[in-house]
C-alpha positions in Angstrom: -7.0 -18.8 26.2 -10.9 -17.3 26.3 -12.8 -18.2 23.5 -15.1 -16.1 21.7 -18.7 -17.3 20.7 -19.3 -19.2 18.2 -19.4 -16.7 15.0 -22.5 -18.3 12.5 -21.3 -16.5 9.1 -22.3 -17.4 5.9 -20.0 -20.2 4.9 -20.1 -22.3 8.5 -18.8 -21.2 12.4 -15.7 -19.6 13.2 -14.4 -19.0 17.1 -12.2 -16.9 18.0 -10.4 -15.7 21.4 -10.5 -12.6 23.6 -7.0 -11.0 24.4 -7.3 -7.5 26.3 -10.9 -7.0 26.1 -10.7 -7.4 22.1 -12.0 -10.0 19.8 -9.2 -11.7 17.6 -10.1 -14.1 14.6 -7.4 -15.5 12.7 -6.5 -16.8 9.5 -10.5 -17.0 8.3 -10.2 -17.8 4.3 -12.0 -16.2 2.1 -11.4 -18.6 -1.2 -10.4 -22.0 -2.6 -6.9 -22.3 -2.6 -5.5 -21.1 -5.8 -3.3 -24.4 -6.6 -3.4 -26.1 -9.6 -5.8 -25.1 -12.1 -6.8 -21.9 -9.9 -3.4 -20.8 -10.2 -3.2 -17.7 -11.7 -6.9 -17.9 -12.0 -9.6 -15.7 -11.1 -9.9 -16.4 -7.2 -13.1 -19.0 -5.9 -15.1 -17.9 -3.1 -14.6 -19.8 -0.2 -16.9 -22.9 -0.1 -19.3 -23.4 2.5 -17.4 -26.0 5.9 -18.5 -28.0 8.5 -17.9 -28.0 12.3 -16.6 -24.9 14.1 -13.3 -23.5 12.3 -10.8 -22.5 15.0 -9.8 -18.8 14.0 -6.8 -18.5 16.8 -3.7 -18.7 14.3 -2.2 -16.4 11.5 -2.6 -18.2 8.1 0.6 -18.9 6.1 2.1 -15.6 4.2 1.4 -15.9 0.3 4.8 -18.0 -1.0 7.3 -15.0 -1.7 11.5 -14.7 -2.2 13.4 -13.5 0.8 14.1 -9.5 1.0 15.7 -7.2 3.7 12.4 -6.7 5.8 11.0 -10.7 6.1 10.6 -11.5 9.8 12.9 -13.6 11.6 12.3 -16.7 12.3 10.8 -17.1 8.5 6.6 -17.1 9.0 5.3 -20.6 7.2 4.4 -19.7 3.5 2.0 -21.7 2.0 0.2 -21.4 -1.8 -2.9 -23.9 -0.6 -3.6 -21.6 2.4 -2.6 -18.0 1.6 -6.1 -16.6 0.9 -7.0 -15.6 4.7 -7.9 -12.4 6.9 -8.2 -11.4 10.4 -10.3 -9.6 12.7 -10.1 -7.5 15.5 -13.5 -5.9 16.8 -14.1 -4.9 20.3 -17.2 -7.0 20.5 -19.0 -8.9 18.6 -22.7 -7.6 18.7 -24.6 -5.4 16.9 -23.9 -2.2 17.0 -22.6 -2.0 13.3 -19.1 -0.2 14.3 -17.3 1.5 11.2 -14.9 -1.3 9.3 -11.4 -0.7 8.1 -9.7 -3.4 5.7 -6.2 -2.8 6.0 -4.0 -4.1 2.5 -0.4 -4.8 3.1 2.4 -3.1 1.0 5.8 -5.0 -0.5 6.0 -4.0 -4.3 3.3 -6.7 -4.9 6.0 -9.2 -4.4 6.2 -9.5 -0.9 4.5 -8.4 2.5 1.3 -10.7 4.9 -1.3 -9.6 7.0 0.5 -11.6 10.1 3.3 -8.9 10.3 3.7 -7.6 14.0 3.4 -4.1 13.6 -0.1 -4.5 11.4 -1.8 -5.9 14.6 -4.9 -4.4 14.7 -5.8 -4.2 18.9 -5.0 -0.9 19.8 -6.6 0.9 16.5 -10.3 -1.7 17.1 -9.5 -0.3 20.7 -9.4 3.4 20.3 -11.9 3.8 17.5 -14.4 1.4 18.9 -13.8 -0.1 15.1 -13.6 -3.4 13.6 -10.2 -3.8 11.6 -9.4 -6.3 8.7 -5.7 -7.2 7.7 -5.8 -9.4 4.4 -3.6 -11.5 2.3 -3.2 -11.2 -1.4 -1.8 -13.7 -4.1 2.1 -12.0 -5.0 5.1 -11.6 -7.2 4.9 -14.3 -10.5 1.1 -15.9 -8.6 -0.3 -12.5 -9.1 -0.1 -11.6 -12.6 1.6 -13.3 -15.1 1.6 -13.2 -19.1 0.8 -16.8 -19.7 -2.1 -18.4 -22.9 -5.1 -18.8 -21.2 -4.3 -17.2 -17.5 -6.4 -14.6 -16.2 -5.0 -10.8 -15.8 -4.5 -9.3 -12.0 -5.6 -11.8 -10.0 -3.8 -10.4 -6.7 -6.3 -7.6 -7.2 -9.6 -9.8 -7.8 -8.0 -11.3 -4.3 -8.6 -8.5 -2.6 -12.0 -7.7 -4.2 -12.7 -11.3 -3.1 -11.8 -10.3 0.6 -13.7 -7.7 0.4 -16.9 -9.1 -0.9 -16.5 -11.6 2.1 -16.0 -8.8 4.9 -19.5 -6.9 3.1 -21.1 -10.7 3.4 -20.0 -11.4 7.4 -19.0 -8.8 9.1 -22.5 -7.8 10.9 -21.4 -10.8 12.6 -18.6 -9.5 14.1 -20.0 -6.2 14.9 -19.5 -4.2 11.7 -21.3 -2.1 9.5 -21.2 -3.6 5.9 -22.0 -0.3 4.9 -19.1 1.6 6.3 -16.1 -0.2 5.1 -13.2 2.0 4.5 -10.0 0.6 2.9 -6.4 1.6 3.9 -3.0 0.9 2.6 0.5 1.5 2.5 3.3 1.4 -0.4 2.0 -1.5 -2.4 -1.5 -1.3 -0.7 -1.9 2.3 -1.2 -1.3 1.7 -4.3 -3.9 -1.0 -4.3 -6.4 1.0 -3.0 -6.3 3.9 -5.8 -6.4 0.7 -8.4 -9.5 -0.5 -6.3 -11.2 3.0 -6.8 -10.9 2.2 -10.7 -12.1 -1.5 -10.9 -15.5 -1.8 -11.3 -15.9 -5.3 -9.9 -14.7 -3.4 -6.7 -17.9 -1.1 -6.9 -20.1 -0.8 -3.7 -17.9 -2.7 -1.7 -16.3 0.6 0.3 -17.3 3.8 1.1 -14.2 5.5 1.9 -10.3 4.8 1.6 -7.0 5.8 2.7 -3.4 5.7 0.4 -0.9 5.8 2.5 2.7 6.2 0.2 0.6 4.9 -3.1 -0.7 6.9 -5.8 -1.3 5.6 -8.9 2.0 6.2 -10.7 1.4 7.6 -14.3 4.1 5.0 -15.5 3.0 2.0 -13.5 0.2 -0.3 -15.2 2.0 -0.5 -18.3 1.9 -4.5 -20.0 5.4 -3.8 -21.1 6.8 -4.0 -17.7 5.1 -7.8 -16.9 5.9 -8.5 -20.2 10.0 -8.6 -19.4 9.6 -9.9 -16.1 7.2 -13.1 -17.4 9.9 -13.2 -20.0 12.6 -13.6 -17.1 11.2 -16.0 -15.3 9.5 -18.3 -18.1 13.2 -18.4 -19.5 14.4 -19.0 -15.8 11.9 -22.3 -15.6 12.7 -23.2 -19.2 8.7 -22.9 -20.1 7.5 -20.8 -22.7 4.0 -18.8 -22.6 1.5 -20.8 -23.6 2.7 -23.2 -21.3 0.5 -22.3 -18.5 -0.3 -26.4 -17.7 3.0 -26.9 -17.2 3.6 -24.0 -15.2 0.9 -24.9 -12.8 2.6 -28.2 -12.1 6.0 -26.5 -10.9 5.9 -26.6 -7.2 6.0 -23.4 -5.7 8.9 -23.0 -4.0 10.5 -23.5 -7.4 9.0 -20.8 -8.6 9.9 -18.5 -5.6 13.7 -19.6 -6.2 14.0 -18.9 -9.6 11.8 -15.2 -8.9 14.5 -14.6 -6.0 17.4 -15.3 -9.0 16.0 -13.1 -11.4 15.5 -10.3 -9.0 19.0 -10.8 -8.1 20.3 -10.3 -11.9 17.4 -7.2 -12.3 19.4 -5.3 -9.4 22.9 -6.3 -10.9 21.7 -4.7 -13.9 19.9 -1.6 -12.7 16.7 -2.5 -13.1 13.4 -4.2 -11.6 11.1 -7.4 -11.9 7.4 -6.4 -11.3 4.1 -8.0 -11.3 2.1 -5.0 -10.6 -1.0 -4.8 -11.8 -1.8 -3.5 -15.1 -4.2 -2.5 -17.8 -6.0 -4.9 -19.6 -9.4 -3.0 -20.6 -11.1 -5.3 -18.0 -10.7 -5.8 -14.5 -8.6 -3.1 -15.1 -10.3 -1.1 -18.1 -8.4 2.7 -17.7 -5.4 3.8 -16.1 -6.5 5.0 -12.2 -5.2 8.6 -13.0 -7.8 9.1 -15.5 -10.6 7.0 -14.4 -10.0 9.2 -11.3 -9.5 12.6 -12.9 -13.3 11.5 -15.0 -15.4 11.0 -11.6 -15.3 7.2 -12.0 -15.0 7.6 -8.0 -16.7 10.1 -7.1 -18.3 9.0 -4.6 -15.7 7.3 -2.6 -14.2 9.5 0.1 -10.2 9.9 0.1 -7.5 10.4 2.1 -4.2 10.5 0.5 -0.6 11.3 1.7 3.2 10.2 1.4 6.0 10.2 4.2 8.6 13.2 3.4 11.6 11.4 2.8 10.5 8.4 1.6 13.3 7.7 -0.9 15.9 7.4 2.3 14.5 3.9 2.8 17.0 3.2 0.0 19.8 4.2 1.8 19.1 1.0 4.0 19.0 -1.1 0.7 22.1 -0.3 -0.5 25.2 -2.2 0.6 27.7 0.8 2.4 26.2 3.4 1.3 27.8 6.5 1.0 26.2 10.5 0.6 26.7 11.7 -2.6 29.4 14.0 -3.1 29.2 17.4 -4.9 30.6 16.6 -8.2 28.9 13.6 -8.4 25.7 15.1 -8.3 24.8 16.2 -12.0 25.8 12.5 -13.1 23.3 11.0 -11.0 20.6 13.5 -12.0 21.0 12.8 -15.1 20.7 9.0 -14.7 17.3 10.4 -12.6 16.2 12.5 -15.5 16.6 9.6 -18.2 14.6 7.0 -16.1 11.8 9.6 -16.2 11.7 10.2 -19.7 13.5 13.5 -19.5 16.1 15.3 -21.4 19.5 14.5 -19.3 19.9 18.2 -20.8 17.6 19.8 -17.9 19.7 18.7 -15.1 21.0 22.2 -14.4 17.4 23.7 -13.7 16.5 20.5 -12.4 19.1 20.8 -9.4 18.7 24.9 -9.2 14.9 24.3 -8.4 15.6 21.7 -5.9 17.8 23.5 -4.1 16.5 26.9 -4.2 13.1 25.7 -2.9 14.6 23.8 -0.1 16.8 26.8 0.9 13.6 29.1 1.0 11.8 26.2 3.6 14.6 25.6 5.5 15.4 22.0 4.9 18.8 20.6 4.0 20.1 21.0 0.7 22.6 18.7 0.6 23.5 16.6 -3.2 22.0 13.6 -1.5 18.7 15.3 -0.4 18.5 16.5 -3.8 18.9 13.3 -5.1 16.1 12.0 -2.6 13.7 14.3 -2.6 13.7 14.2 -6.3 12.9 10.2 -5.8 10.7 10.7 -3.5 8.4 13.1 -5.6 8.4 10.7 -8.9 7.7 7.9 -6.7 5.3 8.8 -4.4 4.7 12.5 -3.9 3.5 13.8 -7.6 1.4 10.8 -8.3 -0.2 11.4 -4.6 -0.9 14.9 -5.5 -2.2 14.4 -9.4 -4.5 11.4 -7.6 -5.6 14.4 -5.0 -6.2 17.0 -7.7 -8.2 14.7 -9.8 -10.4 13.1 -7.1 -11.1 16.6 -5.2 -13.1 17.9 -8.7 -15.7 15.5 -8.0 -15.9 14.8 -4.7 -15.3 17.2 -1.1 -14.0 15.5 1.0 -10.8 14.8 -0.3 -7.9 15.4 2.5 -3.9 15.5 1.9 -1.2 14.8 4.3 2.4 14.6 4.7 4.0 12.4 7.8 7.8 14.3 8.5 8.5 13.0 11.4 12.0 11.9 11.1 14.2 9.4 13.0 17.0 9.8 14.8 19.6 9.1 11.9 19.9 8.6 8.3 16.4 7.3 7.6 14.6 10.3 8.4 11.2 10.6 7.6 11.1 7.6 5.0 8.9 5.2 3.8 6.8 2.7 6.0 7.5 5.0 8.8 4.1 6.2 9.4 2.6 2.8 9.5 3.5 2.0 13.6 1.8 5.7 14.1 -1.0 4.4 12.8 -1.8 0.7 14.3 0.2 2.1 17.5 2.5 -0.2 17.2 6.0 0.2 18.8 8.9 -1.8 19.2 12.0 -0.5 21.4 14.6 -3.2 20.3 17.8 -1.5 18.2 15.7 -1.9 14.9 17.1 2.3 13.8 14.4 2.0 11.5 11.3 1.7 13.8 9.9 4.3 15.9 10.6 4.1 20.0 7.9 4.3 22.4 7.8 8.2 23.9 5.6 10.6 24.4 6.1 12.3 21.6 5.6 9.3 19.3 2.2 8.0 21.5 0.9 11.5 21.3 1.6 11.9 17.4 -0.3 8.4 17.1 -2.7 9.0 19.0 -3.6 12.1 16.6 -3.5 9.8 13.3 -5.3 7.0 14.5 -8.2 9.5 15.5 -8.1 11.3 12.3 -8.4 7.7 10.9 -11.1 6.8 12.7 -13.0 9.6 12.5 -12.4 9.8 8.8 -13.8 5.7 8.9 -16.7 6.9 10.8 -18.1 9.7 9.0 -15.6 11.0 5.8 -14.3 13.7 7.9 -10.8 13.5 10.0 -10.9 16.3 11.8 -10.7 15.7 16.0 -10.1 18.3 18.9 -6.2 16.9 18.7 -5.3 18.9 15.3 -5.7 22.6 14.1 -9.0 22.0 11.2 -7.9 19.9 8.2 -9.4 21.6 5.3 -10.7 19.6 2.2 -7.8 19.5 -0.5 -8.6 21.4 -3.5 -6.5 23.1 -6.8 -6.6 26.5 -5.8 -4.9 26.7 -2.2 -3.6 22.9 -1.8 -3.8 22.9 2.3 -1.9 19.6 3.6 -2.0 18.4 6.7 1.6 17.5 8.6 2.4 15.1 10.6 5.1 15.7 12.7 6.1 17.1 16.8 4.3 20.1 15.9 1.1 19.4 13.3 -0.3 22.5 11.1 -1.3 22.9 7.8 0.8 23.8 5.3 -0.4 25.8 2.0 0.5 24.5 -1.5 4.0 22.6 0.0 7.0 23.1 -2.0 4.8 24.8 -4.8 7.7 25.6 -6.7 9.1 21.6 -7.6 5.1 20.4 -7.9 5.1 23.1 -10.7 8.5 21.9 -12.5 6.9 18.7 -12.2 3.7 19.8 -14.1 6.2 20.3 -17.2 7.4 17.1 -16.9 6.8 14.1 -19.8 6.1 11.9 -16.5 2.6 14.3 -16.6 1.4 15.2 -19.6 -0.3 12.1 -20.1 -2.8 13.3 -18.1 -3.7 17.1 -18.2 -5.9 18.3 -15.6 -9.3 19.3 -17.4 
């Protein structure tokens, strides 16, 4: 293995090793470990070390239950060493390259930095940038409602990590001045809260959310009000029991989280410890903060994958299409969910399929049923963050990512993610994308627009037809797919429907 230098940062030395002409430091902390009385505590800044830290290893994932997407063999969790990052630069000199923090997804529950297809060579490669990965407290360590324990402490993790990569990364040739953040699913999500937090102001100058607006139902105490409840009953501890609950051992914990998830499922419904508002670290939903100018200076890129909702089909135990007569049923379960009359599923379905018939696409019950999900999820809240953010500042930019795979899964969620770290795997995994031509090309064309975008707030390269700045009046998206182009105002007809919806009105555009 060839080392790198020895790295002088602020806090002590750190070495690293070269791999393919790139620089790779690995599990570097950035705070105390959050164990006993720091758990669920606002995180410490790392302290000061001696000696030369050896920066050649992944630090253990944040402790978290089992789901469908963990790695196999298991990666070593740890609560006393989850608080790390790594760094890929091409070199590590002065020449202040552009920085991008990457923040993993996983419903705030589960997800690490160490995860194969978030490597970060080929991306530092291409762009001549320096890329972050970081880890995150999760699920019950994250939030919970307990006497005395602070409020969204995943978040001030990754404000933490952040404050550390503006503190040290001159030293491993980045500009502390060009940080852009980027995230997917939970992460994009993390990123629009991150544009509302004002402990996170200064410390980026740009960000990417990738499958993550700011839903206008997330944030809401209520809904890490019944999950605390779940699992407090779950460890036979009551809230203001928070000394006690520090002295459960973790894995305990994790146990009795993977139980209750189990019964929320059973029962239709879901345990979250998302963040939420608490007039603080969190003072105003993102939405609004947004739609006031509280970012306005922060430079956006936002987007969703097409079919994102299909990644359910993968969830669900044999799962079957849904059949014609089955249809107004199950939109009516959809409707109620959303806070809608279960009397508008007629128009509802009409809509949906009308819209898709004029655009070509399938029109099937099930892609009703999906597409539906896929714009209460992830769509509508990407395009009310868009429309708020683009009033105050220009270069506000909005994609779609449709290319689909070859079955079932389509274009769904987390597919875009290998496009853009360039990261391809060609074992039977149907739900990753193969090496080709088509797929190198298509990546190649993201990760520029990412870099370029990280450089200088524009994403616009010789490999795509001009991306024009999102605004109200003509909505131009970019797509990303075989062929890209620019599509006007996409599927203007269910984005308007949705305008009507209760899901909205909470926050009318000015």
């Amino acid at each position: 293995m060839r080392k790198t230098e020895i790295i002088n940062t602020k806090l002590g030395k750190i070495q690293g090793y070269i791999y393919e002409g790139i620089s790779i430091f690995k599990g570097i902390p950035f705070a105390e470990p959050p164990v006993g009385e720091l758990r669920l505590h606002d995180p410490m800044p790392k302290k000061p070390w001696d000696g030369i830290l050896e920066a050649v290893k992944f630090g253990p994932e944040a402790p978290q239950p089992y789901n469908i997407n963990t790695p196999q063999p298991r990666p070593i969790q740890s609560e006393e060493e989850c608080l790390t990052l790594n760094i890929w630069t091409p070199d590590t000199d002065s020449k202040k390259r552009p920085v991008m923090v990457w923040i993993h997804g996983g419903a705030f529950i589960y997800g690490s930095n160490s995860r194969a297809i978030y490597y970060g060579s080929n991306l530092a490669r291409r762009g001549n940038v320096v890329v972050v990965t970081i880890n995150y407290r999760l699920g019950p360590f994250s939030n919970l409602l307990m006497s005395g324990a602070s409020s969204n402490v995943g978040m001030l993790d990754q404000i933490t990590a952040l404050e550390w990569v503006h503190d040290n990364i001159e030293c491993f040739g980045g500009d502390p001045n060009n940080i852009t953040i980027f995230g997917e699913s939970a992460g994009g999500f993390s990123v629009c809260t991150l544009m509302a937090m004002p402990k996170a102001k200064g410390l980026f100058k740009r960000a990417i959310s990738q499958s993550g607006g700011a839903h206008p139902l997330g944030y809401r105490k209520i809904n890490l009000e019944q999950s605390t409840k779940l699992l407090l009953n779950e460890l036979n501890l009551k809230p203001d029991q928070l000394d006690d609950f520090r002295q459960v051992p973790w894995l305990d914990i994790i146990k009795a989280t993977f139980r209750i998830t189990q019964k929320a499922d059973r029962q239709g419904t879901r345990v979250r410890f998302s963040p939420f508002i608490d007039g603080d670290t969190i003072p105003l939903h993102p939405i609004k903060a947004i739609d006031e100018g509280y970012a306005k200076d922060i430079e956006l890129i936002i987007g969703y994958n097409f079919e994102e909702s299909k990644f359910n089909h993968m969830l669900l135990r044999n799962f079957k299409e849904t059949e014609p007569e089955e249809l107004p049923r199950r939109m009516k379960r959809l409707l109620k969910f959303t806070g809608e009359s279960e009397d508008k599923f007629e128009d509802v379905i009409n809509i949906y399929k009308s819209s898709r018939e004029e655009n070509n696409l399938p029109s099937s019950p099930q892609d009703i049923l999906d597409a539906y999900n896929t714009d209460n999820t992830f769509r509508i809240p990407s395009v009310r963050f868009a429309e708020g953010q683009s009033k105050h500042q220009k270069n506000t930019y909005m994609y779609i990512f449709s290319w689909q795979l070859p079955n079932m899964f389509g274009a769904m969620h987390g597919l875009e993610i290998g496009f853009v770290f360039n990261r391809f795997f060609n074992g039977e995994v149907p739900t990753l994308p193969k090496k080709s031509k088509v797929t190198v090309k298509l990546s190649e064309n993201m990760m520029d627009s990412w870099i370029s975008f990280a450089e200088n707030g524009d994403p616009n390269h010789k490999g795509i037809p001009k991306w024009p700045q999102y605004e109200i009046k003509e909505r131009n998206t970019l797509i990303f797919d075989k062929t890209i182009k620019i599509w006007k105002d996409p599927l203007s007809k269910e984005r308007e429907m949705w305008n009507k919806m209760n899901l909205l009105s909470r926050f009318p555009l000015k």
